[in-house]
N, C-alpha and C positions, 0 to 999 in steps of 0.2 A: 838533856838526853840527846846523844847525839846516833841515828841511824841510816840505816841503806834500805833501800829500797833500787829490785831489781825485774826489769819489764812494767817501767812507769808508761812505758808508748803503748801498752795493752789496756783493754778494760777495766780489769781485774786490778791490775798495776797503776793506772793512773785513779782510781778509786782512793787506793790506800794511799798513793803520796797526798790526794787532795785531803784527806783524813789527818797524815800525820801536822802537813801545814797548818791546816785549822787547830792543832793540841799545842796550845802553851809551854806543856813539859818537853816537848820537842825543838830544840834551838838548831838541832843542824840537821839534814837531807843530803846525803849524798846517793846521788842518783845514776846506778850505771845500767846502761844501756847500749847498743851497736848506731843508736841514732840519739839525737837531742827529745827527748819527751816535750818539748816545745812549750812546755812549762815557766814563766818567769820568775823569780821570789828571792828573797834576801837569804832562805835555809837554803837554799837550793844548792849544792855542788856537782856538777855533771862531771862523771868521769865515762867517756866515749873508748869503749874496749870490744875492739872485734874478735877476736878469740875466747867467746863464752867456752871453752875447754882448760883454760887455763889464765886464770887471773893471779900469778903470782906478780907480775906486775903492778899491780895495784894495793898489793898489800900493805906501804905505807899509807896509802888513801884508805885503806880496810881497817885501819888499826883506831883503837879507841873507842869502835862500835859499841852500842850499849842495846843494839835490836839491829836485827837482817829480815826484814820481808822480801820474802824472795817470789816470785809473782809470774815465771816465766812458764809458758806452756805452751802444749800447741795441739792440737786435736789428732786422736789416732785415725782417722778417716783417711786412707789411700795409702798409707805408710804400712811396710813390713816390719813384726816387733822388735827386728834388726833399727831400724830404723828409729823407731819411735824410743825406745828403750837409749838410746845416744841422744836423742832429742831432751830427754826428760829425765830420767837418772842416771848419767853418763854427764851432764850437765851439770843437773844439781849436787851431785858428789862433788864434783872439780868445784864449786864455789863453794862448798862449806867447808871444804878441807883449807882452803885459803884463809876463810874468812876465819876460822878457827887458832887456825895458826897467828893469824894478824891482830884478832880478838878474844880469846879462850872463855874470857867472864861474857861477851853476849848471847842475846837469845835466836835461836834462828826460826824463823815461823816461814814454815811451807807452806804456801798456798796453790789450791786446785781447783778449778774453776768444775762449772756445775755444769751439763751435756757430757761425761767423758764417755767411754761406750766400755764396753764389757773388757774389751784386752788390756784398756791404759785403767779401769779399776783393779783390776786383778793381778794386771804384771808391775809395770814401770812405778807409776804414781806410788803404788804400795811398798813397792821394793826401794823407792826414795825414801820414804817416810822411814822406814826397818834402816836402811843405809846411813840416815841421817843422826839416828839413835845412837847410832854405832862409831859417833864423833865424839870429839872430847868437848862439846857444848857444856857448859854447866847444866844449862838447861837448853831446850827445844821443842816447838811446838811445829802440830802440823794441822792445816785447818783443811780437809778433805770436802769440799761438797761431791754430793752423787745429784 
């Protein structure tokens, strides 16, 4: 099985790729990020892409995905929902619509880390997960902590 995992330099993000390494059924990691998740391994493929608004770029690296953990977030604390809203589903729209195109039959799993506060439960995060629905995923999963 071969996957992506996206915001491996995060907590949340370096959790799952330590997860997918350790599963057997998992022979490839392609790992993208704006820096090297400083991670070493034989699954491991880093692709280093600074325009998280637009990964068509990478779409040959996208292709043949068979899961997307996509892992990237960032706390609503000090941000206006202008702001936060481009950080967070502005974001995660632009990598699904890619990854979609590059992979139609994989799964894409949202992940939301646990502290969010009232605006990023109710606006952004939510309105990802409804956005995300609303791709031509075969399937898609989103895994919300509150």
């Amino acid at each position: 099985m071969r996957v992506a995992v996206f915001g491996a330099s995060g907590m949340v993000g370096k959790a799952v790729l330590l997860e997918c390494l350790d599963d057997a059924r998992i022979t490839s990691v392609l790992v993208v990020g704006r820096r090297s998740c400083g991670v070493t391994h034989p699954k491991i493929e880093e692709a280093i892409h600074q325009n998280f608004y637009d990964f068509s770029p990478l779409r040959s690296r996208l292709a043949s995905l068979d899961a997307c953990f996509f892992c990237l977030g960032t706390t609503s604390a000090g941000k206006t929902e202008e702001d936060y809203t481009r950080q967070t589903y502005d974001l995660t729209l632009a990598a699904a619509r890619d990854i979609v195109e590059a992979s139609p039959q994989s799964v894409f799993v949202y992940v939301s880390g646990i502290g969010r506060t009232r605006l990023s439960a109710a606006g952004s995060c939510g309105r990802a997960s409804r956005g995300g629905r609303r791709t031509r995923f075969s399937r898609s999963r989103f895994a919300l902590r509150t």
